[in-house]
Backbone as a ProteinNet text record, in pm:
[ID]
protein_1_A
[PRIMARY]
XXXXXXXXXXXXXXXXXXXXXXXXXXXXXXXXXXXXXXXXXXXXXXXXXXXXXXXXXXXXXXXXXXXXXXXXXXXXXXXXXXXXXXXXXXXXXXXXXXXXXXXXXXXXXXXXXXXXXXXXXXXXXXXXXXXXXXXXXXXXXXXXXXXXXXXXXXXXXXXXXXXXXXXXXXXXXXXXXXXXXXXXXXXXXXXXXXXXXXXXXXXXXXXXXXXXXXXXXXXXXXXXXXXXXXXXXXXXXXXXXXXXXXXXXXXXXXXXXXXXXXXXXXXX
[TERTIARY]
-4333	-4271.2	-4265.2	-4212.9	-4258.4	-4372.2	-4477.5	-4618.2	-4654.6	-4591.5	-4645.2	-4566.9	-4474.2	-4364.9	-4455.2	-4485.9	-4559.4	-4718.1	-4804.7	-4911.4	-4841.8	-4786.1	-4724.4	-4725.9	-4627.1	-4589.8	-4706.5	-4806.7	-4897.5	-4988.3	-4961.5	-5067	-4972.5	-4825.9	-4747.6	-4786.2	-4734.1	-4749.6	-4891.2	-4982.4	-5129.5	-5130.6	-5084.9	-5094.3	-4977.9	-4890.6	-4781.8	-4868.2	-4959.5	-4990.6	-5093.2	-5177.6	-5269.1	-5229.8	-5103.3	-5073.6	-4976.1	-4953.6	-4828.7	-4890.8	-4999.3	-5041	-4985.7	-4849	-4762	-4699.9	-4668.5	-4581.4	-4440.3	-4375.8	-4262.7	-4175.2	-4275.7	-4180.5	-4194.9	-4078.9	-4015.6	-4109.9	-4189.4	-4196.6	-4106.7	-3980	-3838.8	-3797.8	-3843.9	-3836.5	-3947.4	-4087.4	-4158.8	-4132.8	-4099.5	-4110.5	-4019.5	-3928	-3792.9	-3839.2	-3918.1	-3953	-4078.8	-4140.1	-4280.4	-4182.8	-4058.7	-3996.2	-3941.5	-3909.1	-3891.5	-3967.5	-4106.8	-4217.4	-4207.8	-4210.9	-4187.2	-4357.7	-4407.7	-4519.5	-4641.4	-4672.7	-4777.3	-4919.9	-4949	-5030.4	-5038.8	-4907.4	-4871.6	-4906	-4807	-4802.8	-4952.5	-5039.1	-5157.2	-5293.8	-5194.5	-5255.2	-5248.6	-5114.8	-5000.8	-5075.2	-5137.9	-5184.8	-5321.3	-5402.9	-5537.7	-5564.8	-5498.9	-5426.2	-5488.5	-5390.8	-5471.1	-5379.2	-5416.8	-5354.6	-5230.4	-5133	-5000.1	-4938.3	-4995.5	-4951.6	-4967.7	-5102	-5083.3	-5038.3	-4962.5	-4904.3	-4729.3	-4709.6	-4570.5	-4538.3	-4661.6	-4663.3	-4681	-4702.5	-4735.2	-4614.8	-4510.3	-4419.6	-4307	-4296.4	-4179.8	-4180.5	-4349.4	-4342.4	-4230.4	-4143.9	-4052.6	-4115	-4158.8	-4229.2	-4370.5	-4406.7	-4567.4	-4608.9	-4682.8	-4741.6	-4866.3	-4934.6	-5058.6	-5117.2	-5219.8	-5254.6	-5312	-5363.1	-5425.8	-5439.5	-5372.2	-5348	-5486.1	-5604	-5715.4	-5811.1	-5752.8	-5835.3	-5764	-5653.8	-5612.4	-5518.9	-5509.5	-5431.1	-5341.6	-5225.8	-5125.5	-5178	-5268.4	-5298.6	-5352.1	-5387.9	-5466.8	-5309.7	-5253.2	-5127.1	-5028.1	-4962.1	-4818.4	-4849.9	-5010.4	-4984	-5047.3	-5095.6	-5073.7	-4941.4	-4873.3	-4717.6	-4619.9	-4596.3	-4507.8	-4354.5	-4330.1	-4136.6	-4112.2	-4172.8	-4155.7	-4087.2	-3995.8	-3893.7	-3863.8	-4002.2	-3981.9	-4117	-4183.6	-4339	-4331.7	-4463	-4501.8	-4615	-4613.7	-4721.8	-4793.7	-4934.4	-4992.9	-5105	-5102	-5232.5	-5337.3	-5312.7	-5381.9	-5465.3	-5593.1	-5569.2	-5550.6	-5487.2	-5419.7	-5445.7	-5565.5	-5580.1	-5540.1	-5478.7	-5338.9	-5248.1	-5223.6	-5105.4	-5146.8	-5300	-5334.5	-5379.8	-5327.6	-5424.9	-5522.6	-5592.1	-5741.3	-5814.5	-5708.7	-5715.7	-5745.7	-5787.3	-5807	-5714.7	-5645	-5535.3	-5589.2	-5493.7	-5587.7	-5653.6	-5636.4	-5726.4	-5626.8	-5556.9	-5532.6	-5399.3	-5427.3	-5295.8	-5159.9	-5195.4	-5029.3	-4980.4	-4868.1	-4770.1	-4714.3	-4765.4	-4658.1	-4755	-4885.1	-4949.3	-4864.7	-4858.2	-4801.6	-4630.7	-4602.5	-4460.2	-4448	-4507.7	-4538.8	-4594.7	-4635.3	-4696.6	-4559.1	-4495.4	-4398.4	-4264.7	-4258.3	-4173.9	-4143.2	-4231.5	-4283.7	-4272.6	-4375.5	-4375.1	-4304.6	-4227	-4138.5	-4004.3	-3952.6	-3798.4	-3681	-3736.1	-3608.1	-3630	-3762.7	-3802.7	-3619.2	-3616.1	-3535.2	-3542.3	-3694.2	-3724.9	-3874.4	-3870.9	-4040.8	-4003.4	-4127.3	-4156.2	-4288.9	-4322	-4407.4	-4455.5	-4550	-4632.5	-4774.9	-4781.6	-4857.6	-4930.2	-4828.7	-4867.4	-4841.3	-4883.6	-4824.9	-4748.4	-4569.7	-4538.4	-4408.8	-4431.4	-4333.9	-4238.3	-4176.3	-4007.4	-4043.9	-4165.1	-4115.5	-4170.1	-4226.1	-4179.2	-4104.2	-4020.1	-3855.6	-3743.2	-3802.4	-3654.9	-3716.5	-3868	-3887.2	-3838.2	-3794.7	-3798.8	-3667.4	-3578	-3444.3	-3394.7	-3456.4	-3420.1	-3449.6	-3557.1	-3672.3	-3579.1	-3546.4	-3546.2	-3350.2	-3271.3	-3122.4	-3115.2	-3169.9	-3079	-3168.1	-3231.8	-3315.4	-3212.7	-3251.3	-3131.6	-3182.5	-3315.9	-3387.8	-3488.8	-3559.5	-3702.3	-3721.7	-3797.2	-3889.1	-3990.9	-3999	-4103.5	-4103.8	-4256.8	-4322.8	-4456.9	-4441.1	-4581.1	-4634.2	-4502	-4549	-4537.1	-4584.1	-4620.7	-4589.6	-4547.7	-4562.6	-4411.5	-4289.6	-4171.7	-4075.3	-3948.8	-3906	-3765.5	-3639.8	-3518.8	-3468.6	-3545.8	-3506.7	-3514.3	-3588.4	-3651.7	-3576.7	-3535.9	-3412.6	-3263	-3231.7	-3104.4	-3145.5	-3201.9	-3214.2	-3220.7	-3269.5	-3233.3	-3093.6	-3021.6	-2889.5	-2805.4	-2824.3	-2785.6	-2796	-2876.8	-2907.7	-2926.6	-2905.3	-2990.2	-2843.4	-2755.1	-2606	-2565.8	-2679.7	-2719	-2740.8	-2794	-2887.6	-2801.8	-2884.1	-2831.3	-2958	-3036.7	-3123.9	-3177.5	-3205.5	-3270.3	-3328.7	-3468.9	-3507.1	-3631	-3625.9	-3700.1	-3799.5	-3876.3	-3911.9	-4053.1	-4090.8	-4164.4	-4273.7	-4205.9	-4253.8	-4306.5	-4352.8	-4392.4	-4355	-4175.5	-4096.8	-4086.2	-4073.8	-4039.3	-3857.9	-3800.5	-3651.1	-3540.4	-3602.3	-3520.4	-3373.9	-3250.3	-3166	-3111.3	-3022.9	-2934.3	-2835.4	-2785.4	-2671.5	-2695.3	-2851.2	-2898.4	-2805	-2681.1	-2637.5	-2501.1	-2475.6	-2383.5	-2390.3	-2496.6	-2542.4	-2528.4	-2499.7	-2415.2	-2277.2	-2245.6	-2129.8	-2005.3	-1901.8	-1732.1	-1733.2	-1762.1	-1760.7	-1902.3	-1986	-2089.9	-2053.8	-2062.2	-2034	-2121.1	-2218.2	-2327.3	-2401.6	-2395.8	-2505	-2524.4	-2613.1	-2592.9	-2685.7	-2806	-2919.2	-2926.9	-2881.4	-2974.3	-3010.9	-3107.5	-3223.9	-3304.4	-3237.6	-3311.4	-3366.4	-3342.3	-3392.5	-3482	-3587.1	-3708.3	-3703.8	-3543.8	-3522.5	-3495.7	-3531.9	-3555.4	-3436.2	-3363.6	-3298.5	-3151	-3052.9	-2891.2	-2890.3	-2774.7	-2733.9	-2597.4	-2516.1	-2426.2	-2298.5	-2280.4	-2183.4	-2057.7	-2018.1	-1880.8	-1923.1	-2046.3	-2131.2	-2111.2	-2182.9	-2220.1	-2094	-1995.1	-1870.7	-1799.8	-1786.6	-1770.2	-1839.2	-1959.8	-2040.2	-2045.4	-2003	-2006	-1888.2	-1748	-1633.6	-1641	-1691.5	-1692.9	-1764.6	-1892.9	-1979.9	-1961	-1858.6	-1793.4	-1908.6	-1990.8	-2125	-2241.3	-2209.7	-2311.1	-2326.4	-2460.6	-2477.7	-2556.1	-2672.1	-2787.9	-2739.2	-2728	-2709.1	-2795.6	-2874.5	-2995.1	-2992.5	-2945.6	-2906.2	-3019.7	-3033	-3152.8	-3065	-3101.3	-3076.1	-2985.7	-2983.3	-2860.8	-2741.2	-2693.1	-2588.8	-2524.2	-2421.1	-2389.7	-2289.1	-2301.2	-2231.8	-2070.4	-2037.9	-1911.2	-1897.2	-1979.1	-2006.4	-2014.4	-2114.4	-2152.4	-2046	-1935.3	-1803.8	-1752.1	-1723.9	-1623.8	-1642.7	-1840.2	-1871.2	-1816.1	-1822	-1837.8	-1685.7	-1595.5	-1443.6	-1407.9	-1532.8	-1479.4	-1571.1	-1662.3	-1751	-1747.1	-1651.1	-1661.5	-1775.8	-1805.4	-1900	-2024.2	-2057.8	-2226	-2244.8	-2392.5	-2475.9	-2576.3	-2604	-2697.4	-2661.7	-2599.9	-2571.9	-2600.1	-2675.7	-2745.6	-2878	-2920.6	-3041	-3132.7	-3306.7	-3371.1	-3349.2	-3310.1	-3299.4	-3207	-3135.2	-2944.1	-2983	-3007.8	-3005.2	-3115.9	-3224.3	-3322.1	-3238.1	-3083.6	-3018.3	-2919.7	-2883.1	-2781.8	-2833.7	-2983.2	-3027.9	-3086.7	-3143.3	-3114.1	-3058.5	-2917.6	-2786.2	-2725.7
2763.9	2683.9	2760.6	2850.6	2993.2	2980	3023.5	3005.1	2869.9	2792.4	2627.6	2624.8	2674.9	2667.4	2763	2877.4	2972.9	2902.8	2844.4	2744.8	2629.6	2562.1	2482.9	2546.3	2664.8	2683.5	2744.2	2797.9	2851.6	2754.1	2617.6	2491.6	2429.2	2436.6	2410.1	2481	2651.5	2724.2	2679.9	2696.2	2647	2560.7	2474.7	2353.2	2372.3	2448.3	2488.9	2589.9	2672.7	2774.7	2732.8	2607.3	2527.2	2484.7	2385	2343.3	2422.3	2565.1	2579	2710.7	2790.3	2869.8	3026	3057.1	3069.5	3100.1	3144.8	3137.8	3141.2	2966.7	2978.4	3021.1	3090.4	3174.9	3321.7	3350.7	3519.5	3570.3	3733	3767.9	3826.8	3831.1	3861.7	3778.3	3634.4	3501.6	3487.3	3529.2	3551.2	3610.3	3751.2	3878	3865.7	3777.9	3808.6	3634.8	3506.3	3483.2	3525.9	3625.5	3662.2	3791.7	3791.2	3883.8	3825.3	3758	3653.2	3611.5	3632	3648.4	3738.6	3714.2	3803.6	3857.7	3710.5	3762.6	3838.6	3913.4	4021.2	3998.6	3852.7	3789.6	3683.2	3634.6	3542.3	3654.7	3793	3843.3	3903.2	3947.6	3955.4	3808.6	3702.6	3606.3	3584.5	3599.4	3588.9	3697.2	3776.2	3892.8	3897.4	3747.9	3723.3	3662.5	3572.7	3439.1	3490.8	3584.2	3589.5	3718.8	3832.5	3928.3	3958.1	3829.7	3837.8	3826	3784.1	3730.1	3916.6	3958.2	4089.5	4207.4	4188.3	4279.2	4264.3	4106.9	4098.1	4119.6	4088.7	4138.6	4329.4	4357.1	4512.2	4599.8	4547	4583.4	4553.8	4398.8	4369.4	4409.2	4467.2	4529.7	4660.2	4626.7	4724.8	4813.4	4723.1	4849.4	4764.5	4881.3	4870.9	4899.2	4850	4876.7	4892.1	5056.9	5072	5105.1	5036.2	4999.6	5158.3	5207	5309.5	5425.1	5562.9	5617.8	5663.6	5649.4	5726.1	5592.1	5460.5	5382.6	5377.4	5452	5470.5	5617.3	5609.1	5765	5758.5	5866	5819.2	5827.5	5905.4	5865.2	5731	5659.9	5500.6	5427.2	5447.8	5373.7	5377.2	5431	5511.1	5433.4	5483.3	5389.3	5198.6	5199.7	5009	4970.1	5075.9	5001.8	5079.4	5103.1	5206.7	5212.4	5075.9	5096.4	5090.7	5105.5	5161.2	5182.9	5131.1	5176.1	5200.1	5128.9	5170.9	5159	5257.2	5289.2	5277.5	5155.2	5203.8	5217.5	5340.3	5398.4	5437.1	5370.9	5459	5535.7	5645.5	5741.8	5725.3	5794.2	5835.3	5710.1	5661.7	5565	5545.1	5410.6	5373.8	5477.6	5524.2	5575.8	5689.3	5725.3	5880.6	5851.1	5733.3	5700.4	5740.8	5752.1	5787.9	5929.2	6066	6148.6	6203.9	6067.8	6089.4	6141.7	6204.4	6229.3	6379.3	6459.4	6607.7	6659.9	6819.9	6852.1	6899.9	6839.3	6927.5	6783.9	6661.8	6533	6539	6514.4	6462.4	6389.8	6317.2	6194.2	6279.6	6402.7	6475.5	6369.7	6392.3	6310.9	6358.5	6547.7	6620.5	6586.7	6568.3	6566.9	6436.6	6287.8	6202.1	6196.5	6317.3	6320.3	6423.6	6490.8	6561.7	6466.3	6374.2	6261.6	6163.4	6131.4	6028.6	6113.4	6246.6	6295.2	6296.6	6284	6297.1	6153.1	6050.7	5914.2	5799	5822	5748.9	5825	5867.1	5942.9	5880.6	5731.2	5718	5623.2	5643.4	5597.6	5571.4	5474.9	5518.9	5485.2	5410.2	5403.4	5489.3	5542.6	5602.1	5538.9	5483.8	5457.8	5487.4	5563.9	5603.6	5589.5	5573.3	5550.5	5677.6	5744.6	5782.5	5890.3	5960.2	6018.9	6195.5	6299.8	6403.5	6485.7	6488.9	6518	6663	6748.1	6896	6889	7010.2	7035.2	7042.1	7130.7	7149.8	7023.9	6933.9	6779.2	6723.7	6678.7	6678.5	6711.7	6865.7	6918.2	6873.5	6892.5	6873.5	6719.9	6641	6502	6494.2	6542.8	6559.9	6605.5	6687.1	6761.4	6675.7	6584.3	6524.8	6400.7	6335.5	6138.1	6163.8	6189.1	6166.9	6025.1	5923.6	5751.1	5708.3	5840.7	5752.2	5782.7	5642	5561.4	5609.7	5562.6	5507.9	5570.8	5651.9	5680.5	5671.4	5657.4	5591.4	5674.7	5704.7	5749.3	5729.6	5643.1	5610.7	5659.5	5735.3	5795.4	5880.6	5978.8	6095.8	6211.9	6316.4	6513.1	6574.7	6672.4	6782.1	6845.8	6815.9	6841.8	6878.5	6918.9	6982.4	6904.2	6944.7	6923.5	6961.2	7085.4	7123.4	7047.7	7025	6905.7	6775.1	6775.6	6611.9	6688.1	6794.2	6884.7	6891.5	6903.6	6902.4	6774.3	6627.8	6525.8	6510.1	6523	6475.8	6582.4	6681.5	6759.8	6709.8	6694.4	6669.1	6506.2	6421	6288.9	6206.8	6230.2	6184.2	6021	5950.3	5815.9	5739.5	5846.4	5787.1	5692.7	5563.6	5431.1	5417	5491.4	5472.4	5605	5638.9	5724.6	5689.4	5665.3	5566.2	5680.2	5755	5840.6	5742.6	5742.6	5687	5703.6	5719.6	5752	5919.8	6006.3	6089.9	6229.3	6336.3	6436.3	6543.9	6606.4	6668.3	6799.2	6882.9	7036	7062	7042.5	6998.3	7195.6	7203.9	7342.1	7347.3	7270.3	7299.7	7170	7172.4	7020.7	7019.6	7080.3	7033.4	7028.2	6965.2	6911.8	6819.9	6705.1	6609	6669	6759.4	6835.7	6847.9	6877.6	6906.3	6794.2	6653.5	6575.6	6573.5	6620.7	6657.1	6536.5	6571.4	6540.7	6413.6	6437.5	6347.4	6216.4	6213.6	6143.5	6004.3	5859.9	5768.7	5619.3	5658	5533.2	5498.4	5543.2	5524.4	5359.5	5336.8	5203.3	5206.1	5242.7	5249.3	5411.7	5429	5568.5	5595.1	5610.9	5574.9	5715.2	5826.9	5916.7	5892.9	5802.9	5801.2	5836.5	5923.8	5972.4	6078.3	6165.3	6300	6308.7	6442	6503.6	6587.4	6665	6762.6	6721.8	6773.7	6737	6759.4	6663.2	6654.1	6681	6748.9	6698.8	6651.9	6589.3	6434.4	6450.7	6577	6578.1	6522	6598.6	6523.6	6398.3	6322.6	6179.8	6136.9	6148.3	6079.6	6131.2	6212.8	6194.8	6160.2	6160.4	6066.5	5922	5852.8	5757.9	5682.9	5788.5	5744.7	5687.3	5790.8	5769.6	5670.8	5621.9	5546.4	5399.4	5362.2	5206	5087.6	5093.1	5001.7	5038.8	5121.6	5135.6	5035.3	4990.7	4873.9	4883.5	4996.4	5047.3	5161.6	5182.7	5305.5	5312.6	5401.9	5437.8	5629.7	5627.1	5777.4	5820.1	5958.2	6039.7	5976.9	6010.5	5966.4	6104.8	6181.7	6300.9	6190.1	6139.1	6063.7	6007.4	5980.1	5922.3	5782.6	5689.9	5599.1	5574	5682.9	5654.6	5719	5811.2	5837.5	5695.7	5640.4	5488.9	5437.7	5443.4	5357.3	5402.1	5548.9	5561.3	5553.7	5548.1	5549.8	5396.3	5310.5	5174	5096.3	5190.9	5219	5275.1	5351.2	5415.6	5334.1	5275.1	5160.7	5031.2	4980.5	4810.9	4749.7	4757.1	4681.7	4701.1	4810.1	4801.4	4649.4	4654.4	4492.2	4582.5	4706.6	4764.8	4906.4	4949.8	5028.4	5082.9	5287	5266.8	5346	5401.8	5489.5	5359.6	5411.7	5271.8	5221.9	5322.6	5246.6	5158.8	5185.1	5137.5	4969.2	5009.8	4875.8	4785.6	4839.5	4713.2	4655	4734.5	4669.8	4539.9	4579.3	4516.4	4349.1	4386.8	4238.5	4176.5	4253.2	4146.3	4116.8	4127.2	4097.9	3964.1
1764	1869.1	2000.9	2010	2107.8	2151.2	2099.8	2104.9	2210.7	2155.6	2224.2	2340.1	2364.3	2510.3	2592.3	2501.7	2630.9	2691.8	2590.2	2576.8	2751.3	2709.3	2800.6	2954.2	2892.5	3003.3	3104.9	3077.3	3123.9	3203	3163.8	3195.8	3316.4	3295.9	3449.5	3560.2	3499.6	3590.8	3696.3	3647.9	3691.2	3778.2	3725.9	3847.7	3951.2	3923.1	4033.6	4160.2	4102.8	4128.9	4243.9	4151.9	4244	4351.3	4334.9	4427.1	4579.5	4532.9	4602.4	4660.1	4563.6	4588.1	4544.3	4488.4	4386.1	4256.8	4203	4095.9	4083.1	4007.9	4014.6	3923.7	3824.6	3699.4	3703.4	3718.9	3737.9	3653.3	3661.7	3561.3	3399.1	3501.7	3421.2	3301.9	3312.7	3239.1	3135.4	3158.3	3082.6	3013.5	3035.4	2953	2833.7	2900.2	2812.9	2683.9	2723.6	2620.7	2561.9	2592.6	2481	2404.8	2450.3	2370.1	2213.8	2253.7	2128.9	2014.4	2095.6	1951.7	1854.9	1732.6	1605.9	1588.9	1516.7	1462.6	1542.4	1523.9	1599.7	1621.9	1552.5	1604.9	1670.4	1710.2	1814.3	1980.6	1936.5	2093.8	2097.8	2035.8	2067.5	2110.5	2072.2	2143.2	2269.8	2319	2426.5	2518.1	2499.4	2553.5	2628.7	2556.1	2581	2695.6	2701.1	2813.6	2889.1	3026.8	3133.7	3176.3	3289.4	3328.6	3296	3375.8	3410.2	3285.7	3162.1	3041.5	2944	2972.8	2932.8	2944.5	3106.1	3160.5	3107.5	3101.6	3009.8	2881.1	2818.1	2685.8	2631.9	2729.4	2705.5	2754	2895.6	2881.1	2825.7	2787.8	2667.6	2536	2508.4	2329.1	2313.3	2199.7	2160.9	2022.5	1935.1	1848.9	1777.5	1723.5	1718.4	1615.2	1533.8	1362.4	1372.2	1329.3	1312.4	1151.9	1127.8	977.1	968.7	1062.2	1009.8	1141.3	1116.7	1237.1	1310.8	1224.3	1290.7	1373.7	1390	1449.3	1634.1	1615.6	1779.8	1790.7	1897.3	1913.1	2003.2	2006.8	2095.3	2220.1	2241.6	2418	2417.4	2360.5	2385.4	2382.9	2255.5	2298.1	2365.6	2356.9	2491.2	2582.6	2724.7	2787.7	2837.4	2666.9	2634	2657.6	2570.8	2553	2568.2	2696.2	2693.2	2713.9	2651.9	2629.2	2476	2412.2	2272.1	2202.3	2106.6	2053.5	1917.4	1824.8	1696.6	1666	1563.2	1491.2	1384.7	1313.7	1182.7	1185.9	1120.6	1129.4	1008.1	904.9	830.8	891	739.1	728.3	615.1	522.3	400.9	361.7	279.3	224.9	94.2	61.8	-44.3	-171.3	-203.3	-339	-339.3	-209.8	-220.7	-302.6	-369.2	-441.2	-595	-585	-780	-765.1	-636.1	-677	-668.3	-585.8	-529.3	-422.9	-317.4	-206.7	-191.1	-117.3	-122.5	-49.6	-119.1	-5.8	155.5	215.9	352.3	417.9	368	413.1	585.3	622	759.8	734.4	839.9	905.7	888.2	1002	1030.5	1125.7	1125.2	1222.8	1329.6	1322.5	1432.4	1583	1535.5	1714.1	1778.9	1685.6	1729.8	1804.5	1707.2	1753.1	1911.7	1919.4	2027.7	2189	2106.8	2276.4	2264.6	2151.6	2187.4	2261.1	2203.9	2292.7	2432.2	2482.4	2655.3	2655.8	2595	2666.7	2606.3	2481	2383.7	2394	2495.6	2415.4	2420.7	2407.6	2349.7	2203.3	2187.2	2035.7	1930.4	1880.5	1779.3	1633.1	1607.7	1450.4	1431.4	1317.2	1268.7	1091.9	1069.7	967.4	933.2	821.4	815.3	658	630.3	461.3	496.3	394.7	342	491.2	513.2	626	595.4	634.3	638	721.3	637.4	756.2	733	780.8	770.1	791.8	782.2	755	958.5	1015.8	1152.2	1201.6	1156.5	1240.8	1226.7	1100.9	1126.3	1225.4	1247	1279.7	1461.6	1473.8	1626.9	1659.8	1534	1533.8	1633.1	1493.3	1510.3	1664.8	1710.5	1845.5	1926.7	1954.2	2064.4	2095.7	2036.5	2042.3	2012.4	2123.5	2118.2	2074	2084	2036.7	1926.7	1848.9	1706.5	1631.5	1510.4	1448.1	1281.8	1289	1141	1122.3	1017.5	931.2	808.4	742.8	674.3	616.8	530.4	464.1	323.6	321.8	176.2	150.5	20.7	-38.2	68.8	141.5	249.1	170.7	218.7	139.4	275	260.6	317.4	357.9	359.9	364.8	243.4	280.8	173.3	221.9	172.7	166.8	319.4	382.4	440.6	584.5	596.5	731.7	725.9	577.9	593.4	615.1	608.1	656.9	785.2	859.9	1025	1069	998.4	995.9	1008.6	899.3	891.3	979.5	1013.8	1114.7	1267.2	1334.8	1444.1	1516.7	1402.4	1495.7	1461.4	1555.7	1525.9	1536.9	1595.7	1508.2	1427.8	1316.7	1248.1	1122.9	1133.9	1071.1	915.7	912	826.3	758.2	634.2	591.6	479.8	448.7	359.5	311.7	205	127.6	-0.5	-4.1	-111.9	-154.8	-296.4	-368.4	-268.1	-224.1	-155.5	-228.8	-183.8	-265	-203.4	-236.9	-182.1	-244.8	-148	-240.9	-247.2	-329.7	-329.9	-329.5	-251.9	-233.9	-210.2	-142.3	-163.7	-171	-260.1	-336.1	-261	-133.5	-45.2	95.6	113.7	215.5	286.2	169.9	219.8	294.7	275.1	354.7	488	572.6	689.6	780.3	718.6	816.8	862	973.1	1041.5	1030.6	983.8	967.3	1027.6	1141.7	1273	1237.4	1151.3	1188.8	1028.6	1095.8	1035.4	1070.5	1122.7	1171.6	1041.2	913.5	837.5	756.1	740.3	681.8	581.7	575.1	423.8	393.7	316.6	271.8	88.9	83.6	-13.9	-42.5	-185.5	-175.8	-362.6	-402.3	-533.2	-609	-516.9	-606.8	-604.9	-564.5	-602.5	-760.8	-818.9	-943.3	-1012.5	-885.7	-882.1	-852.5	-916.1	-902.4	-751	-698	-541.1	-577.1	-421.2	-455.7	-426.5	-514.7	-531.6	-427.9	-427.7	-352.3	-178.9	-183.7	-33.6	16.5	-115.9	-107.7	-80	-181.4	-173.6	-30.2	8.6	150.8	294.1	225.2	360.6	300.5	175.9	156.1	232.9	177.9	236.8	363.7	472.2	627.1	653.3	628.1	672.9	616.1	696.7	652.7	660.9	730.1	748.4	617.1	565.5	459.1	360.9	332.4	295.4	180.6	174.7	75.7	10.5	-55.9	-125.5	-281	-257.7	-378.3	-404	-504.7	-556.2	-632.2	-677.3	-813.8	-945.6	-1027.9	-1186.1	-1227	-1124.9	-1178.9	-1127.2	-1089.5	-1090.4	-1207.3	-1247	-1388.3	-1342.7	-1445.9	-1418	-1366.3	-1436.2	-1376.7	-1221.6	-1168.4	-1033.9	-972.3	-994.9	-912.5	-892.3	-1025.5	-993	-889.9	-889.2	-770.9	-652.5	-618.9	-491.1	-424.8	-530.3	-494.3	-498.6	-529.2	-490.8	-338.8	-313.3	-176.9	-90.5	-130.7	-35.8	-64.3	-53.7	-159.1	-29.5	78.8	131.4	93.6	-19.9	-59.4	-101.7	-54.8	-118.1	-218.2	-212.3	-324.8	-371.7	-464.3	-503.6	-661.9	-677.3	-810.6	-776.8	-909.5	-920.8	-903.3	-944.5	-928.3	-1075.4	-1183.9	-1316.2	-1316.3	-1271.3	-1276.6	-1176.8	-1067.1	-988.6	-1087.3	-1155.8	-1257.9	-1321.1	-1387.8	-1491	-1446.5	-1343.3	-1285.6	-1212.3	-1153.4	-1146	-1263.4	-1379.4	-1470.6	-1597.5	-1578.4	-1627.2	-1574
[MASK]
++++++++++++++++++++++++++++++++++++++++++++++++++++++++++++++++++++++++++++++++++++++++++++++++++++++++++++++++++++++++++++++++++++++++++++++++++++++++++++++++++++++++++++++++++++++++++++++++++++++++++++++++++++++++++++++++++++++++++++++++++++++++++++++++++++++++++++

């Protein structure tokens, strides 16, 4: 419906334009409805139109999904789109998930994080699949982007415990921490400590494909504080009656539970 108002509107404008010589729509008015487009192949339609249509669409894009990091680079993008505010970004392809991949293949993430620093800083989501990414792109993460909220990483290598302790240390926002199915070197189990007294923005955090005891006295006090927490996904060192008490000190979870524990609970 979007789509067809902007369609429309493009066929007024025209004849306004004809006749008056003109344009009587702000670019401010545009921008703000091609902002409204969700699907990403609506605003790349929106984009084809004509100049003024690609120049609104390129500065109203807030975040950006690339299928595959080696078909563009941050210098091509940054300045396509340069108000930027959240990345997904893959690397590897898919058959990194069985094994098949050689160590040493590519798709680091630190060159990327190094250009968004300068032309993204105030980025505040990275989501990332199947990318490689270190304890020192973390922590440069952590330092670079003051108003990032959220990251993401699925079926990523190359980090340890320690790079998510400079996470939870430094990015005093952060509303998201979403670990999953990753290939972690789990060096110290009181990583969850390193979020500061003072810090209570959290709302998903998702480390369930840890191996190694965490610990609990942590959780339960960053559970306590973080009244918006909504996700909560623990390792299988957790025991049931743990879950109880977290979910005593958080009655607002909607998901709470190892990944075994939450299978049981939806189908019961």
């Amino acid at each position: 419906m979007i789509f067809q108002f902007l369609v429309m509107k493009e066929s007024l404008e025209s004849n306004f334009m004809n006749r008056r010589g003109s344009s009587c729509f702000p670019d401010e008015v545009l921008e703000r409805v091609i902002r409204m487009l969700k699907s990403r192949k609506d605003r790349s339609s929106v984009s084809l139109v004509c100049k003024k249509w690609y120049n609104a669409e390129r500065w109203s894009r807030r975040n950006v999904f690339i299928g595959n990091c080696y078909f563009v680079s941050p210098e091509i993008l940054t300045p396509r789109f340069p108000n930027i505010r959240s990345v997904t970004l893959k690397g590897k392809p898919r058959f990194f998930d069985f094994n098949l991949v050689p160590a040493n293949w590519g798709a680091d993430i630190h060159f990327w994080l190094v250009v968004f620093a300068e032309k993204y800083p105030f980025l505040k989501e990275l989501r990332l699949k199947r990318m490689t990414v270190t304890d020192e792109s973390l922590k440069f993460l952590a330092r670079s982007f003051p108003n990032f909220k959220a990251i993401s990483l699925q079926n990523c290598d190359g980090f340890s415990t320690d790079g998510l302790a400079a996470i939870a240390a430094d990015c005093k926002n952060l509303t998201e921490l979403d670990i999953q199915e990753n290939v972690i070197d789990d060096k110290n189990d009181n990583w969850l400590t390193y979020f500061p007294e003072s810090f209570t923005s959290l709302e998903v955090l998702n480390f369930s494909i840890f191996h190694n005891d965490v610990n609990f006295d942590a959780i339960e006090k960053l559970v306590t504080r973080c009244k918006s927490l909504k996700t909560l996904k623990l390792n299988k060192s957790i025991a049931l009656e743990q879950l109880q008490r977290l979910l005593f000190r958080a009655p607002q979870l909607c998901e709470l539970g190892t990944d075994s524990f939450s299978q049981e609970l939806t189908t019961q």
